[in-house]
mmCIF file of the N, C-alpha and C atoms, coordinates in Angstrom:
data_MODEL
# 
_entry.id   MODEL 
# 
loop_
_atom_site.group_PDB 
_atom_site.id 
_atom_site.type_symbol 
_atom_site.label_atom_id 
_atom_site.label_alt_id 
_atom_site.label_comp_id 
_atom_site.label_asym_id 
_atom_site.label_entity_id 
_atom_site.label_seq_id 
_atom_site.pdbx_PDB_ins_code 
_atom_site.Cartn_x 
_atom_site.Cartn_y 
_atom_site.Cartn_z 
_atom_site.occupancy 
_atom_site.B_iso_or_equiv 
_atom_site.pdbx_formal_charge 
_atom_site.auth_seq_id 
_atom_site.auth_comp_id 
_atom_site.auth_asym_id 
_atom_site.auth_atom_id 
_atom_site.pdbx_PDB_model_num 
ATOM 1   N N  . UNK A 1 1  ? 89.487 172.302 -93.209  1.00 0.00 ? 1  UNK A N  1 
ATOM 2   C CA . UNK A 1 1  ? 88.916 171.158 -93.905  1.00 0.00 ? 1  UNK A CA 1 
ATOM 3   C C  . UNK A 1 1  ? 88.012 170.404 -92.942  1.00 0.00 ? 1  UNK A C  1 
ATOM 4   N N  . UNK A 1 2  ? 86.806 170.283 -93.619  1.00 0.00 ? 2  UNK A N  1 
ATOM 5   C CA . UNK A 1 2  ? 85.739 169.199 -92.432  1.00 0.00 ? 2  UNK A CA 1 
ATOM 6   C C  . UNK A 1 2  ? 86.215 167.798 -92.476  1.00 0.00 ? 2  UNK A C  1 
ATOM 7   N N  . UNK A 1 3  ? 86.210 166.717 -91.705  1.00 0.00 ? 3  UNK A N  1 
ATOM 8   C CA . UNK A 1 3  ? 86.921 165.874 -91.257  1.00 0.00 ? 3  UNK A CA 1 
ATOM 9   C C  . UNK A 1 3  ? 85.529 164.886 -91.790  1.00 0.00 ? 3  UNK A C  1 
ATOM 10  N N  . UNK A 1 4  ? 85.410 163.825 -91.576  1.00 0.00 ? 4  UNK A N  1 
ATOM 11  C CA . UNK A 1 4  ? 84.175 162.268 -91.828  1.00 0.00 ? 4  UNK A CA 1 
ATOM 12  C C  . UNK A 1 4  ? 82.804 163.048 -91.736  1.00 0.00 ? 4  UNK A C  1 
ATOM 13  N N  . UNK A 1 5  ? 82.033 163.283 -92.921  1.00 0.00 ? 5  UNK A N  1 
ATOM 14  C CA . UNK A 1 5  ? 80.713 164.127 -93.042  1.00 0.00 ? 5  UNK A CA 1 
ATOM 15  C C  . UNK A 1 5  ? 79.303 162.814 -92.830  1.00 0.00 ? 5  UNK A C  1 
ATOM 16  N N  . UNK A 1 6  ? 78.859 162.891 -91.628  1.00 0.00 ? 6  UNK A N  1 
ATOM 17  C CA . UNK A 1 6  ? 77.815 161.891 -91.780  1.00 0.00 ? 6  UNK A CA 1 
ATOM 18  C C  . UNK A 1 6  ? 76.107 162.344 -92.637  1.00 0.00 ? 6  UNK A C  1 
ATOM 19  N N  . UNK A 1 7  ? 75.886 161.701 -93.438  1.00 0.00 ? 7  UNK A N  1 
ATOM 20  C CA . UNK A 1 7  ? 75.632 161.992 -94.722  1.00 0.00 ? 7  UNK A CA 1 
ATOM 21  C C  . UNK A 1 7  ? 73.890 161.950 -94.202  1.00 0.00 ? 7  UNK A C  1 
ATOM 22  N N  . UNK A 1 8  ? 73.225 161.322 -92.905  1.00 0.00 ? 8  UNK A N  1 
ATOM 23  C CA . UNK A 1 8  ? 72.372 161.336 -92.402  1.00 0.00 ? 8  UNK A CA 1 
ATOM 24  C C  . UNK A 1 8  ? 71.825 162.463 -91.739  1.00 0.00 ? 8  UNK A C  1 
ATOM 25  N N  . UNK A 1 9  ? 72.971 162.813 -90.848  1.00 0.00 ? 9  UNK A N  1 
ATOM 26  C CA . UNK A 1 9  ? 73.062 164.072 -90.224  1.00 0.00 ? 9  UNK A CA 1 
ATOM 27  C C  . UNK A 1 9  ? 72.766 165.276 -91.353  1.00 0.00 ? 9  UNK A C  1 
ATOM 28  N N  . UNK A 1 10 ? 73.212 165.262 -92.255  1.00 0.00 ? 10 UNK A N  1 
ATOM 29  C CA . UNK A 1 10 ? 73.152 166.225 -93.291  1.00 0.00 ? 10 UNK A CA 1 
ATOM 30  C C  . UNK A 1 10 ? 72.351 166.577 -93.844  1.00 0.00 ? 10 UNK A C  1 
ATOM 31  N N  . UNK A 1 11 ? 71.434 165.463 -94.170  1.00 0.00 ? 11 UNK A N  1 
ATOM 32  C CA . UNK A 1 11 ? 70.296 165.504 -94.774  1.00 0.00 ? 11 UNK A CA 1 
ATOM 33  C C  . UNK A 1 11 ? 68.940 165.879 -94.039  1.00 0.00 ? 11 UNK A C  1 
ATOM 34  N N  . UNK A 1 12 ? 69.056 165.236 -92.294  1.00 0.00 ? 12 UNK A N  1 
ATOM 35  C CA . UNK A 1 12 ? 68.709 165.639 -91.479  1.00 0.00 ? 12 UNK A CA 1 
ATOM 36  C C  . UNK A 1 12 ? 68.593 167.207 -91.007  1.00 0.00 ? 12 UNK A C  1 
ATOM 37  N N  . UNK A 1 13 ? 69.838 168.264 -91.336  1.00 0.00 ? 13 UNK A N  1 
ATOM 38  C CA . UNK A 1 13 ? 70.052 169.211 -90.898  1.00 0.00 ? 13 UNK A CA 1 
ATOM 39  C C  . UNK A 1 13 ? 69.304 170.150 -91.645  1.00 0.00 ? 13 UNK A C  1 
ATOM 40  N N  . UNK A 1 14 ? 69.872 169.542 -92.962  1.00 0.00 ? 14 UNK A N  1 
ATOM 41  C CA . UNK A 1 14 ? 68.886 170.308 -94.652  1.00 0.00 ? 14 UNK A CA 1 
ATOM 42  C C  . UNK A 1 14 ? 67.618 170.359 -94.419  1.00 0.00 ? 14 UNK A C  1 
ATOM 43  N N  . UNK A 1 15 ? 67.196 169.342 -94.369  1.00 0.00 ? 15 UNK A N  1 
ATOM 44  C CA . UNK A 1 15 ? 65.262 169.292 -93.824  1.00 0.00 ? 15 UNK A CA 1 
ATOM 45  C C  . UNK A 1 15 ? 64.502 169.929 -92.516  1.00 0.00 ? 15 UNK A C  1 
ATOM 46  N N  . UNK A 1 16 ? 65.568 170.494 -91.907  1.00 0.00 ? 16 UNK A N  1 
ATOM 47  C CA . UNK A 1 16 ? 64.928 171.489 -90.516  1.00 0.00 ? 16 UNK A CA 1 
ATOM 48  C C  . UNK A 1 16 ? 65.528 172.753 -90.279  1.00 0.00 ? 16 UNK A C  1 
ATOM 49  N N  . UNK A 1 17 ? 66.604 173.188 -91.316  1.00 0.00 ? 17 UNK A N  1 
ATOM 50  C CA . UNK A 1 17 ? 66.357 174.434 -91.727  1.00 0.00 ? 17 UNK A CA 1 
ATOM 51  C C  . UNK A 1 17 ? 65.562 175.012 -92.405  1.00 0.00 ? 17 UNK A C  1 
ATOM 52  N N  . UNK A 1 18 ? 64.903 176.260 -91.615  1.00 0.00 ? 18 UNK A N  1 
ATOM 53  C CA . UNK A 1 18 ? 63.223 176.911 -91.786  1.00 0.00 ? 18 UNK A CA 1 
ATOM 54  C C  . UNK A 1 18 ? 64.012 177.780 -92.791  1.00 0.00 ? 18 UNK A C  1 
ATOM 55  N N  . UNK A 1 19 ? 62.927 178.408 -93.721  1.00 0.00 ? 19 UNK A N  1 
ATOM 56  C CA . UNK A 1 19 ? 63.048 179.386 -94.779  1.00 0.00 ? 19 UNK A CA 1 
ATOM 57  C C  . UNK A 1 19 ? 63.228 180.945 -93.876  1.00 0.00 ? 19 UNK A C  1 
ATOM 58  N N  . UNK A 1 20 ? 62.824 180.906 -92.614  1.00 0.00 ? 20 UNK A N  1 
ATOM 59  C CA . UNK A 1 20 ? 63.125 182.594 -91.459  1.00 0.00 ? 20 UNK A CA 1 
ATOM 60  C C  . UNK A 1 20 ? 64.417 181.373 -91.152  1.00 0.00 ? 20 UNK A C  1 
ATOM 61  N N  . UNK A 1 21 ? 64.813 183.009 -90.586  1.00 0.00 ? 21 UNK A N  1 
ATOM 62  C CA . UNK A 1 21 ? 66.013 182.916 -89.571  1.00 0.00 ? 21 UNK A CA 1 
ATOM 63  C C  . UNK A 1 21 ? 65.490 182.434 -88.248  1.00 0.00 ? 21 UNK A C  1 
ATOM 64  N N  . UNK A 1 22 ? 66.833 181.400 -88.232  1.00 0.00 ? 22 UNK A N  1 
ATOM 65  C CA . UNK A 1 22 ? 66.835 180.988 -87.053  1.00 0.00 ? 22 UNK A CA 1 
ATOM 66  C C  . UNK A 1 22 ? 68.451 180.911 -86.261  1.00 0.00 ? 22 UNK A C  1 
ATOM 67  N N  . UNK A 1 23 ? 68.589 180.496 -84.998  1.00 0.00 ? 23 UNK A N  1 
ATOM 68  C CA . UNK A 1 23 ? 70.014 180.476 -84.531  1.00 0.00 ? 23 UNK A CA 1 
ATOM 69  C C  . UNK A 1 23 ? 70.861 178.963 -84.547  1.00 0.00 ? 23 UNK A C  1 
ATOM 70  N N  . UNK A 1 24 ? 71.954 178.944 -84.180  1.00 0.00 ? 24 UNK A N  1 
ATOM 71  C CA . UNK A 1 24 ? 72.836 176.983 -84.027  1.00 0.00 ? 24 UNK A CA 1 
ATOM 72  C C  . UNK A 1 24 ? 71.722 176.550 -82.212  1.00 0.00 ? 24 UNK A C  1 
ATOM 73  N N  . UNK A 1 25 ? 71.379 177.332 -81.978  1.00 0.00 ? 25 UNK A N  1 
ATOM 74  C CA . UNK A 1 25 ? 71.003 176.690 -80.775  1.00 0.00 ? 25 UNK A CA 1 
ATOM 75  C C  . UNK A 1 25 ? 70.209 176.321 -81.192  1.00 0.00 ? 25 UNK A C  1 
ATOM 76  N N  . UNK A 1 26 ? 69.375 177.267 -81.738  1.00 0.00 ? 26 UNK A N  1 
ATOM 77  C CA . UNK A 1 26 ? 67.657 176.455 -81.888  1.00 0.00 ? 26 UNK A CA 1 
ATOM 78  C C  . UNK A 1 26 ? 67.804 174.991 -82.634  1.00 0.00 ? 26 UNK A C  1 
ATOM 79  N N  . UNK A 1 27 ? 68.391 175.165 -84.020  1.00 0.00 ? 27 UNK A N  1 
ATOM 80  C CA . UNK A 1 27 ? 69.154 173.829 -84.573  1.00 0.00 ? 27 UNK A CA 1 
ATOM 81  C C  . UNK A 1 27 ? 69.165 172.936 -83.673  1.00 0.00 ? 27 UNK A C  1 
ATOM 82  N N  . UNK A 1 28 ? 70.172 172.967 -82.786  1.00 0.00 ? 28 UNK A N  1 
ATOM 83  C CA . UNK A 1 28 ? 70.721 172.320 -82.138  1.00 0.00 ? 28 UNK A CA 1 
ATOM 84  C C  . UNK A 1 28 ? 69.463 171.547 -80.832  1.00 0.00 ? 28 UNK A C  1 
ATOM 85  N N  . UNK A 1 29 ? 68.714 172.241 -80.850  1.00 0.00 ? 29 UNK A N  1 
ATOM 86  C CA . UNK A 1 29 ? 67.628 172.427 -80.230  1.00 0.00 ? 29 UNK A CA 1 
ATOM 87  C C  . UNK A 1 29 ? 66.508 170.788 -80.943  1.00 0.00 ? 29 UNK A C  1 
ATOM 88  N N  . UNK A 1 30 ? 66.443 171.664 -81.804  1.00 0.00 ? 30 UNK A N  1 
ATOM 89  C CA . UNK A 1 30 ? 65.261 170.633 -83.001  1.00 0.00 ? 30 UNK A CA 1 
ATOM 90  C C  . UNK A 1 30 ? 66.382 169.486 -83.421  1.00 0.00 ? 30 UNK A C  1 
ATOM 91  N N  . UNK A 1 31 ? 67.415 169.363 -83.887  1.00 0.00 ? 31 UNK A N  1 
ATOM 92  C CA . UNK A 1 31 ? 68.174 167.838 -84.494  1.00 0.00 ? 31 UNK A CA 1 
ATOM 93  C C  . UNK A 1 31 ? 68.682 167.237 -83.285  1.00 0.00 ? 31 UNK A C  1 
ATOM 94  N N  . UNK A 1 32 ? 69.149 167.731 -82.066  1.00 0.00 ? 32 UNK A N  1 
ATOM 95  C CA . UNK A 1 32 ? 69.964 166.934 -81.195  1.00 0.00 ? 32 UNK A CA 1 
ATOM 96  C C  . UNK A 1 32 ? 70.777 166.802 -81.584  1.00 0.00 ? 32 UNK A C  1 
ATOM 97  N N  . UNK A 1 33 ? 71.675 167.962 -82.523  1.00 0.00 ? 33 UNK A N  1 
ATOM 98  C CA . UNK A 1 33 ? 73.100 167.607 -83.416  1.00 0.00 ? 33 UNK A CA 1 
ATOM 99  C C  . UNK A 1 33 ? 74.177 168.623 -82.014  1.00 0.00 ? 33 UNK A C  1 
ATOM 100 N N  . UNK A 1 34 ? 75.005 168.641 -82.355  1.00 0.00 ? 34 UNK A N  1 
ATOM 101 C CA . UNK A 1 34 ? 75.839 168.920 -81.155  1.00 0.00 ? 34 UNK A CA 1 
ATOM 102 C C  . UNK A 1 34 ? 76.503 170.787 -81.830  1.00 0.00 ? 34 UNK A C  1 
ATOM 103 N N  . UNK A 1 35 ? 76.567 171.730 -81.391  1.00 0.00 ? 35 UNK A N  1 
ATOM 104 C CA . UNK A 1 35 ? 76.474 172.947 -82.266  1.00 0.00 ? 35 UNK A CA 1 
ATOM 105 C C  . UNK A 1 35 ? 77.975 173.176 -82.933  1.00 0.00 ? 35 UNK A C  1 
ATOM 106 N N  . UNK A 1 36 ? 79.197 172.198 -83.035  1.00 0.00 ? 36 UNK A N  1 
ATOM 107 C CA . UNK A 1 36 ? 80.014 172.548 -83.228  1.00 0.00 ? 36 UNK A CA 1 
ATOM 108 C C  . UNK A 1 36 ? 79.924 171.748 -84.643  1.00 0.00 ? 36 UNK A C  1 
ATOM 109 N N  . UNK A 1 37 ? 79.490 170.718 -84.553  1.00 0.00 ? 37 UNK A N  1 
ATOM 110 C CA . UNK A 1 37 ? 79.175 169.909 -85.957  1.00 0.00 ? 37 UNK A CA 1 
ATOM 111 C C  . UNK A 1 37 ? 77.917 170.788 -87.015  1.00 0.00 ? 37 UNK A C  1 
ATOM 112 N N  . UNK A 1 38 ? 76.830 171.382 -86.335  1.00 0.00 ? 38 UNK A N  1 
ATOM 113 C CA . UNK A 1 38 ? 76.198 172.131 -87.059  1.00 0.00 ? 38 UNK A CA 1 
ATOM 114 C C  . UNK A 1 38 ? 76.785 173.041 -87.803  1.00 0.00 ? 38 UNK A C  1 
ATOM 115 N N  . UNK A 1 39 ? 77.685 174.203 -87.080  1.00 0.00 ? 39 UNK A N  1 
ATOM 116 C CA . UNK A 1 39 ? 78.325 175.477 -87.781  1.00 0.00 ? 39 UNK A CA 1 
ATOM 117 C C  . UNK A 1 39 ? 79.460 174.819 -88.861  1.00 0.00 ? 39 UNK A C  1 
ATOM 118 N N  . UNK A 1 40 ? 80.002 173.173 -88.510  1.00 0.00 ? 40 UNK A N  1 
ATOM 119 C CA . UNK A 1 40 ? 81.199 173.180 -89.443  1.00 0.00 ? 40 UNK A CA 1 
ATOM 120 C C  . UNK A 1 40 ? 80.043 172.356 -91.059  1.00 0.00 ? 40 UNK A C  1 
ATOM 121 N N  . UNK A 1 41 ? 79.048 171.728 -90.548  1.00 0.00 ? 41 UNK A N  1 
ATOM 122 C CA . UNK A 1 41 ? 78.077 171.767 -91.486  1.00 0.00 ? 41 UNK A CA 1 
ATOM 123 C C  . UNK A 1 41 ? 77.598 172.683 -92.245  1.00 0.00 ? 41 UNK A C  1 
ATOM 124 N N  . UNK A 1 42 ? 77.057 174.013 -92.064  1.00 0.00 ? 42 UNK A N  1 
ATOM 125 C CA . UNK A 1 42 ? 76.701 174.940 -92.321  1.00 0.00 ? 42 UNK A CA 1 
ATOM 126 C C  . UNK A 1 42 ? 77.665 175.600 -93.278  1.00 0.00 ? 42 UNK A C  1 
ATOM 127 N N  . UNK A 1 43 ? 78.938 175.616 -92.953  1.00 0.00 ? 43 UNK A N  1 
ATOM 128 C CA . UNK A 1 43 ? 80.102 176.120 -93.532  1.00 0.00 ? 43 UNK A CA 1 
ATOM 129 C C  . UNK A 1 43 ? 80.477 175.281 -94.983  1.00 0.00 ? 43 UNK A C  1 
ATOM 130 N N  . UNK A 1 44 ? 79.935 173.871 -94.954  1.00 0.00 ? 44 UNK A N  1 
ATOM 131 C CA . UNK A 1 44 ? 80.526 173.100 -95.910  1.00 0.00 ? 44 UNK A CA 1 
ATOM 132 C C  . UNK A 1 44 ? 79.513 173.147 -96.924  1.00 0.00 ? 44 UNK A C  1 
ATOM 133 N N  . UNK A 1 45 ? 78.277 173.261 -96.600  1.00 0.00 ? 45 UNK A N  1 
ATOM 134 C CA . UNK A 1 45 ? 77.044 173.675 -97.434  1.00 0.00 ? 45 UNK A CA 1 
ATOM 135 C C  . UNK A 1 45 ? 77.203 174.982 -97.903  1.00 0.00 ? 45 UNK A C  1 
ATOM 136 N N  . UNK A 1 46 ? 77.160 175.874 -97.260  1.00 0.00 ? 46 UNK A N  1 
ATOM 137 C CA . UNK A 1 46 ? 78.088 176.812 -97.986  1.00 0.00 ? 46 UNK A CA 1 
ATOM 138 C C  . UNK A 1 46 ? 78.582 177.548 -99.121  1.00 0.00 ? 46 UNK A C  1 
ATOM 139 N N  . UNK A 1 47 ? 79.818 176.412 -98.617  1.00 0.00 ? 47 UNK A N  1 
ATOM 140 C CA . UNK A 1 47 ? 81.125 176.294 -99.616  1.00 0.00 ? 47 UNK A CA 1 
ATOM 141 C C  . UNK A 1 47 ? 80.631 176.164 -100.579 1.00 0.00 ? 47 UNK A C  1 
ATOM 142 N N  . UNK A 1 48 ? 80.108 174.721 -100.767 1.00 0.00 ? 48 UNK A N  1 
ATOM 143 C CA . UNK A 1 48 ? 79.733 173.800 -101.934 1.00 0.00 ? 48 UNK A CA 1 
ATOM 144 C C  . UNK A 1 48 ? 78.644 174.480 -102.796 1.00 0.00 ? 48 UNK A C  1 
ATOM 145 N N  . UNK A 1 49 ? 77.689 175.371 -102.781 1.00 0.00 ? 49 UNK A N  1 
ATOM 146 C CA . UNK A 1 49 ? 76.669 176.372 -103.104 1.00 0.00 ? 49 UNK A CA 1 
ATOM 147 C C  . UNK A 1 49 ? 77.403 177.650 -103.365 1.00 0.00 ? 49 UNK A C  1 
ATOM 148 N N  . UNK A 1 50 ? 78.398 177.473 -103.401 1.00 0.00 ? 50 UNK A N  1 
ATOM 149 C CA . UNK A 1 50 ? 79.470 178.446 -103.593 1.00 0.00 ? 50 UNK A CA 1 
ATOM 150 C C  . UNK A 1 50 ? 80.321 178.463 -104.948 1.00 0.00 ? 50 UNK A C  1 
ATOM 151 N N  . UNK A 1 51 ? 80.661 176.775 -105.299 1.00 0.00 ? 51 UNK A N  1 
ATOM 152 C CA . UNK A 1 51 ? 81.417 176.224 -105.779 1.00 0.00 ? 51 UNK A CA 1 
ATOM 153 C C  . UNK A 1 51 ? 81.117 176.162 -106.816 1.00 0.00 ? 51 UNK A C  1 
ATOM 154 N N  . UNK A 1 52 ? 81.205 176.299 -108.232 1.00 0.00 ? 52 UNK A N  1 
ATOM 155 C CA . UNK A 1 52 ? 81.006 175.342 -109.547 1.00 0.00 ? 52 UNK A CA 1 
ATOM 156 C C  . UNK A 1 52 ? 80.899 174.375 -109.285 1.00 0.00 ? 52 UNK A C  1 
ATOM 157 N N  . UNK A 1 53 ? 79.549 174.046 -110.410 1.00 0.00 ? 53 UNK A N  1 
ATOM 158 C CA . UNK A 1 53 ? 78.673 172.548 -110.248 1.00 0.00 ? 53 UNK A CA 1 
ATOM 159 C C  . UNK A 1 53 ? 79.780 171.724 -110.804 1.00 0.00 ? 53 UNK A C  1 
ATOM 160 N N  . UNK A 1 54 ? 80.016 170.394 -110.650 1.00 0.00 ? 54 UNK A N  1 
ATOM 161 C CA . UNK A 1 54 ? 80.362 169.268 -110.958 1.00 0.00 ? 54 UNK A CA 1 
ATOM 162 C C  . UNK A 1 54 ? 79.215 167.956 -112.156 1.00 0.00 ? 54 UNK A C  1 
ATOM 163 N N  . UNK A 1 55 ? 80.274 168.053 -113.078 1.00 0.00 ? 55 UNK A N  1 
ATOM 164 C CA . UNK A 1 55 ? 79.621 166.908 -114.011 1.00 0.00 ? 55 UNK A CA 1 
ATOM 165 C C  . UNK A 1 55 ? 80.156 165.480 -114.225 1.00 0.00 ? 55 UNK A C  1 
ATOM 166 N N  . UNK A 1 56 ? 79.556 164.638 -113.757 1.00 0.00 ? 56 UNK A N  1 
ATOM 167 C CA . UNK A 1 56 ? 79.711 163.041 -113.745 1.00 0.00 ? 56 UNK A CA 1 
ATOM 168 C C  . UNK A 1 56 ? 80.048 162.368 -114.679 1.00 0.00 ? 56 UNK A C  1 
ATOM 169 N N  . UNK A 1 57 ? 80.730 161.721 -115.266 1.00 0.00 ? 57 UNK A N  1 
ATOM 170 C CA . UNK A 1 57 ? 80.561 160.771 -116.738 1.00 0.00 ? 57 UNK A CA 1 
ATOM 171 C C  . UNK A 1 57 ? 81.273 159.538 -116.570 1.00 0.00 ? 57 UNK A C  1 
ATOM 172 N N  . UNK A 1 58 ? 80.242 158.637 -117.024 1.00 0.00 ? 58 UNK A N  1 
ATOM 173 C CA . UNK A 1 58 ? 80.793 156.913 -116.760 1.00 0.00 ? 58 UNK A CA 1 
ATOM 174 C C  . UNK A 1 58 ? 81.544 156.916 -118.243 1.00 0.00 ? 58 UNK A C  1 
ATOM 175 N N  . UNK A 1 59 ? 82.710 156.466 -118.165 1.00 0.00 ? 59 UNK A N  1 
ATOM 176 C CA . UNK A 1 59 ? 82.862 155.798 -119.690 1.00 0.00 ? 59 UNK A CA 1 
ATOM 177 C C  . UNK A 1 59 ? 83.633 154.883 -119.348 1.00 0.00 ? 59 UNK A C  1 
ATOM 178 N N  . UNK A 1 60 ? 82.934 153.283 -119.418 1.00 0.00 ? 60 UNK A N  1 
ATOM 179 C CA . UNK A 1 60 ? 83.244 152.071 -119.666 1.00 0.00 ? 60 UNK A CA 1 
ATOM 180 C C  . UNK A 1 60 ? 82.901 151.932 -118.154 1.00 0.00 ? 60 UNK A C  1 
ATOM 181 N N  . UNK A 1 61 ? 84.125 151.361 -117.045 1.00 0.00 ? 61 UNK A N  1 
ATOM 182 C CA . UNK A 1 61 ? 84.381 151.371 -115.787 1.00 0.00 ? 61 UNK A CA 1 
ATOM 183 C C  . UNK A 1 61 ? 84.711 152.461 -115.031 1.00 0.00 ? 61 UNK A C  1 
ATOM 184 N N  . UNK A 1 62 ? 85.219 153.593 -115.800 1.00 0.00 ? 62 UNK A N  1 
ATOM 185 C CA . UNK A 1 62 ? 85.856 154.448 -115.120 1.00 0.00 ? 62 UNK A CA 1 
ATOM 186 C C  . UNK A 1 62 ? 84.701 155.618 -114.808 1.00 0.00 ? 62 UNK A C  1 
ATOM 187 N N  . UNK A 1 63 ? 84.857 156.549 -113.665 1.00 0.00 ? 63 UNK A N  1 
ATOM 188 C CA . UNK A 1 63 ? 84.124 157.657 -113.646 1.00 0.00 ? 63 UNK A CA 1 
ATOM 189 C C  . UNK A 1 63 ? 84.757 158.794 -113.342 1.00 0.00 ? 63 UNK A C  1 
ATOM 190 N N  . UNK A 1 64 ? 84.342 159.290 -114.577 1.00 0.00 ? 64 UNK A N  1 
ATOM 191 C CA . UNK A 1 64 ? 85.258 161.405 -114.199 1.00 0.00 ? 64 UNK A CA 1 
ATOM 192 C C  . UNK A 1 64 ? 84.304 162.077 -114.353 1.00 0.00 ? 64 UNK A C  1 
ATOM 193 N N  . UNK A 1 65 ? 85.417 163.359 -113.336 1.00 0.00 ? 65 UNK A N  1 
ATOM 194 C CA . UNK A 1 65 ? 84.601 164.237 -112.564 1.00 0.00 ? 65 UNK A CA 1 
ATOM 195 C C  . UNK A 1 65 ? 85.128 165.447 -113.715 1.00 0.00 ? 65 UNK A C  1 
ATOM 196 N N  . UNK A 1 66 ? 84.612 166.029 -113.351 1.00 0.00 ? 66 UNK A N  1 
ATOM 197 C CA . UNK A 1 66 ? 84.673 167.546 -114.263 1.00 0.00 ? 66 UNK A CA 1 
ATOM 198 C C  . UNK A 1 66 ? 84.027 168.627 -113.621 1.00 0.00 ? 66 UNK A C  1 
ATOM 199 N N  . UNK A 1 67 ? 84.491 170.027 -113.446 1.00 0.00 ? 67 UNK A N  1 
ATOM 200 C CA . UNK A 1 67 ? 83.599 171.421 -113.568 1.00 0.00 ? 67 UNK A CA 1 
ATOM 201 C C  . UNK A 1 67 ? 83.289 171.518 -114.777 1.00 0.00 ? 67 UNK A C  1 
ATOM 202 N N  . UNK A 1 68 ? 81.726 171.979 -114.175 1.00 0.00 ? 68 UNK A N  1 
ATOM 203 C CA . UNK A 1 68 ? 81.026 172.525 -115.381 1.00 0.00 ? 68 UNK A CA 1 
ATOM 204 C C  . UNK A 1 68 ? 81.190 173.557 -116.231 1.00 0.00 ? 68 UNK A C  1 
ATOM 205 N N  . UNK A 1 69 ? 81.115 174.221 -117.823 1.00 0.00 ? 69 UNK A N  1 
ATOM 206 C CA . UNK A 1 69 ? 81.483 175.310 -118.421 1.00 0.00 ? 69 UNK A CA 1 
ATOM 207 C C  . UNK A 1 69 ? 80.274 176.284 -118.217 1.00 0.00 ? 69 UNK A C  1 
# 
């Protein structure tokens, strides 16, 4: 399980991964992210691209979550 996901970093990481291959160093290289947080990043992106989408719904105050059919 990934532990406190900083949501900057993430978005950061998303936007300088190139469409070629590249390595965690080079990454690590271009963000100044540290390579052990990259690969457990990488892993959680992933996952989640992995996962059934999720659907949102407000009703009233409350908000539920749902997989999608």
């Amino acid at each position: 399980m990934v532990g406190r996901v900083d949501e900057n970093l993430m978005v950061k990481l998303l936007d300088l991964i190139p469409n070629e291959n590249t390595s965690v160093h080079q990454l690590c290289c271009k963000t100044g992210i540290d390579h052990r947080t990259i690969k457990k990043y990488i892993q959680l992106i992933v996952h989640v691209q992995n996962s059934p989408r999720l659907k949102l719904e407000i009703v009233g105050l409350r908000v539920l979550v749902r997989k999608e059919k």
